[in-house]
N, C-alpha and C positions, 0 to 999 in steps of 0.2 A: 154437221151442225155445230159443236162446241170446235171444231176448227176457223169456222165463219165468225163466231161469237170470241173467241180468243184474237180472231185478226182487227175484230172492229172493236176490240178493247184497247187492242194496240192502239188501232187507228186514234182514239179519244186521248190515249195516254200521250201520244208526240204531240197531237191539238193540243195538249195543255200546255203542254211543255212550252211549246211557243209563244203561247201566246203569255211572255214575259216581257221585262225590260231587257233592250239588248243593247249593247255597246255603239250608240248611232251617233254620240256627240264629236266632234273633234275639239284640237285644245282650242282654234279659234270660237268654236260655239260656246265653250264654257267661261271663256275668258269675256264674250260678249254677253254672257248670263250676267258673270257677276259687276263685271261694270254697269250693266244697266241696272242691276238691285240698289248699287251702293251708292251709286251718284243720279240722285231724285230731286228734289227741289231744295234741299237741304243746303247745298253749295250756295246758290241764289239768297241765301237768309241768313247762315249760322257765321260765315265772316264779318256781318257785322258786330254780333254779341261776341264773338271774340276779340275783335279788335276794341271793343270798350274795357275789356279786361288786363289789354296790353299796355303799354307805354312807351314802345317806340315798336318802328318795322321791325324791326331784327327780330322781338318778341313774338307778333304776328306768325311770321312764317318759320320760327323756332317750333312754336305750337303745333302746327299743321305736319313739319318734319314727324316731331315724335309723335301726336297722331298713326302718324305711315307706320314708323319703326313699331309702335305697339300693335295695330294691326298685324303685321307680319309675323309677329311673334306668334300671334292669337293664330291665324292661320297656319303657322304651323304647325300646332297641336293640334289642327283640327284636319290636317293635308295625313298624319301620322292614326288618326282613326279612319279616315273616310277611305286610307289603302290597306288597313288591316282588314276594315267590314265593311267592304261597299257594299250599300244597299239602299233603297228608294227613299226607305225610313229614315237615313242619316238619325239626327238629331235623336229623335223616338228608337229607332235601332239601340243606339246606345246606352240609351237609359233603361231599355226593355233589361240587356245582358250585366248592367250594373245592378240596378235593381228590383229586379222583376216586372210583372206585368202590369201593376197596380199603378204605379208610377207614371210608367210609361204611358199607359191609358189617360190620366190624368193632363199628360202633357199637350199627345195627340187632341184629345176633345178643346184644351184651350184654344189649341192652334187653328183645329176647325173650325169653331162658334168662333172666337173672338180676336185672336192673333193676324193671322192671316187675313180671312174676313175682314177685319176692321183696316186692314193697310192696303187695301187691295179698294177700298171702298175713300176710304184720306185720300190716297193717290188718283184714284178719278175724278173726288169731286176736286182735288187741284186743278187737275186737265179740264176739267169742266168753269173752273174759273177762268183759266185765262185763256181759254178758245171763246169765253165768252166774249170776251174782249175782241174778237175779231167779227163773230157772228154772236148776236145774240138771239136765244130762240125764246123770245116770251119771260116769263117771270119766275118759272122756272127751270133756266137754260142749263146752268150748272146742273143740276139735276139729271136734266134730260142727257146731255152731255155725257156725266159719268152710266149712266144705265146703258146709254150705247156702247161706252168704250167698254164696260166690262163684258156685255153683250157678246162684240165683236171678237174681241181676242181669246173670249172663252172657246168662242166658237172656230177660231180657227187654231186653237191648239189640242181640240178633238176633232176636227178633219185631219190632225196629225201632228208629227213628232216633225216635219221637215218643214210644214207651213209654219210652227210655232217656233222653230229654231230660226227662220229665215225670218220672218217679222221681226226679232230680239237681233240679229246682228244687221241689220236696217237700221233700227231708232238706235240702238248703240254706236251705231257709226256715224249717222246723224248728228245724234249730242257730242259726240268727243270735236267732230270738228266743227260744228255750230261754238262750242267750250275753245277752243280754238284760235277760231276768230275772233272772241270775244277778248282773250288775252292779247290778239294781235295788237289790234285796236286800242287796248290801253296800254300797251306799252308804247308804244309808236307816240302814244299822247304826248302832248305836253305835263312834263314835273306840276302833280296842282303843291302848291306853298301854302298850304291853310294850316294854320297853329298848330302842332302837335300836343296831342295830349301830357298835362304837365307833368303826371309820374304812374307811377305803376304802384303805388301805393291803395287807388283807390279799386286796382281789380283784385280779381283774385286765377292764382293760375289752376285750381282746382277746378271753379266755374268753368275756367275756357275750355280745358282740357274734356268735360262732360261735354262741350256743343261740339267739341272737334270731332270726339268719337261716335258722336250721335251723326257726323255726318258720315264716316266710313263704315257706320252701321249696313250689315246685310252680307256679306264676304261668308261667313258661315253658312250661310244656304245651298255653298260649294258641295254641301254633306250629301245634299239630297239628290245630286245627279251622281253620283260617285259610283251608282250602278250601272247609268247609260254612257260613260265617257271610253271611249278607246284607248287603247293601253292604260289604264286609271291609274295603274302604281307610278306610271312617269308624271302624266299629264295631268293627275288631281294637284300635286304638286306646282308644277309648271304655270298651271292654270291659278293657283292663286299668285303665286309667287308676279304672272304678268301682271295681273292682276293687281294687285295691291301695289305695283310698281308706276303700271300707269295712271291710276288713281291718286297717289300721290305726287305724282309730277303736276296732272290736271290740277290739282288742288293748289300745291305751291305757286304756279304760274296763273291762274287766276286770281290768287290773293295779293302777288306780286303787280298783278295791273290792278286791281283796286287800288293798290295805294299810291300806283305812280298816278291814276288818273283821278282818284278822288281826295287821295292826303288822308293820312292815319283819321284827324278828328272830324273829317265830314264821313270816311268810312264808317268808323266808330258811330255817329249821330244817325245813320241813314236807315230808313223802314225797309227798305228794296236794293238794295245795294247794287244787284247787276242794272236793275232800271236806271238807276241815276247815274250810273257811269255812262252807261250808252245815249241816254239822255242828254246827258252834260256834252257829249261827242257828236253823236248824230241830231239829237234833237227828238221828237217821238216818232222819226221810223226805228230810230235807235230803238226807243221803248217798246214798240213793235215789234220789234224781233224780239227780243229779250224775252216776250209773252210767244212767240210761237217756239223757242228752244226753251223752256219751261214746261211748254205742255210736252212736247217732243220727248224733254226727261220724262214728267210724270206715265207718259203713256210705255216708257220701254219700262219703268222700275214694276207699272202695274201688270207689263204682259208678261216681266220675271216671277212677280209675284205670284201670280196663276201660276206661272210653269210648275215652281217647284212645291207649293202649298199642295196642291194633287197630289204630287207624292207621298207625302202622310197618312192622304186620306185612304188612299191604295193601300198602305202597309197595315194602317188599322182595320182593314178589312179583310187584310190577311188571316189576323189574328183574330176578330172576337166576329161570330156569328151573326151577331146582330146587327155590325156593316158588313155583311157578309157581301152586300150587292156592290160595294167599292173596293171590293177587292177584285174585278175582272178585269185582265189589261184585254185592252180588244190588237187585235194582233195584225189587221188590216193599215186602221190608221197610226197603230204603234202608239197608242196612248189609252191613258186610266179613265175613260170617255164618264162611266159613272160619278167618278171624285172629281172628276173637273165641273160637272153639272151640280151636285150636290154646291161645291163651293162657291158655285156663281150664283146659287140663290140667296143666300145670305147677305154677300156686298150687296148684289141688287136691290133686297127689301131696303137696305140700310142707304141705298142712295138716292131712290123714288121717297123716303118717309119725308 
């Protein structure tokens, strides 16, 4: 009897064991995580508040370089934790070992109620504006819109780690050459000659430099797959470094056809900036597109979003009892099925209110 009862202790102790985070990413999966975090709707809007801050092109896309160059930096220091301590936790990880538990609690709970949650919930109802613009469903389409998309993708990154990694290198390959085409297109254009703005006196390069970095915000979220990436000491690395590499080309070569196809002072003046270029070119199937590789971005930055926000939620339930129920990876679909569900109620209320 205590031989049967010792072997089915065993049995429960390997069960556990398993049922962890396990090395499933490759560098292409994590390269297509963080490009679909970082480049969201933000490209689509923050070129023109920087270009009101400039005073000629050269300034523009001087901006956007050191954007890249600072990112890079940042990710490096953060490529040099995430291969000392990979772990789910990333962010929370670290702060747990800097400064104990209290902190780091602190941080987790923001990130659940309100961080995460709330960007995951912005980014849907963007997708939900402009899919509205192709279908509208009733008076509250956007709405309905984003509660599906968050619905959806919640849903298919707890049937698993392989449908949620394959959905994110789809829309991420989607937007980069959707992003693409749109530089083709304005470069191919016609030079527009509309006044240049008359000095750089009236911006400021402080201002531009917050919207530039507001738009390579997200590259840090690399922390939190640091545990499921394969070989990680090479490819956390790698994976930013591609990363933040093709992000800033993207960046440069579409700000570079903005201004051949719109001219620094109409870029500068413009609400919508990809709209009005492709507008100004195609006419509004131009604008039509523009609105379906918009939602396109928002829906991969929001399936990123989900991806890596559950991992938090999982470590904090490692650690305090009371999320004790978000700490169970389930071992079948290879995902934190509880914290991805917890997470998805929150944007949800917040996209139905």
């Amino acid at each position: 009897m205590s031989r049967r009862k010792n072997f089915n202790l065993l049995d429960q102790t390997t069960s556990d064991e398993v049922a962890t985070p396990k090395p499933s990413l490759t560098l292409p999966d994590a390269v297509a995580l963080i490009v679909g975090i970082v480049i969201g709707a933000g490209i689509f809007e923050t070129p023109a508040l920087v270009a009101s801050q400039a005073g000629s092109d050269i300034a523009v896309l001087l901006f956007w370089l050191m954007g890249g160059v600072i990112s890079l930096v940042g990710a490096l220091c953060y490529a040099e934790l995430a291969t000392v301590y990979p772990d789910v936790g990333g962010v929370y990880y670290y702060l747990k070992r800097a400064f104990g538990r209290g902190v780091a609690f602190l941080f987790a709970w923001a990130r659940m109620t309100v961080v995460q949650t709330g960007s995951i919930a912005l980014l849907a109802f963007v997708f939900g504006d402009y899919i509205s613009q192709l279908w509208r469903l009733g008076t509250f389409s956007s709405s309905i819109y984003a509660a599906i998309a968050i619905a959806l993708l919640t849903a298919l990154n707890i049937v698993g780690l392989q449908q949620g990694k394959w959905t994110q290198n789809l829309l991420s390959v989607a937007k980069v050459l959707g992003l693409l085409l749109v530089v083709i297109i304005g470069l191919t254009a016609i030079p527009n000659s509309a006044t240049p703005v008359e000095s750089a006196s009236s911006g400021t390069w402080g201002l531009a430099m917050v919207f530039v970095l507001l738009s390579y915000g997200g590259w840090n979220e690399a922390a939190y797959i640091s545990a499921e990436i394969q070989d990680g000491r090479r490819n956390i690395v790698r994976s930013l470094m591609w990363s933040i590499g093709i992000i800033t080309a993207i960046y440069l070569l579409i700000n570079l056809a903005y201004l051949r196809g719109l001219g620094l002072a109409n870029m500068a003046q413009s609400e919508a900036v990809a709209a009005d270029l492709m507008r100004s070119l195609w006419g509004e199937p131009g604008a039509l597109f523009i609105s379906v590789l918009i939602a396109i971005a928002t829906l991969g930055a929001t399936n990123a979003t989900i991806f890596t926000g559950a991992r938090t939620n999982y470590a904090l339930g490692q650690d305090f009892s009371l999320f004790g129920f978000m700490g169970h990876w389930q071992q079948r679909p290879s995902s934190p099925t509880y914290a991805l569900f917890l997470q998805y109620k929150f944007p949800s209320l917040e996209s139905v209110a």
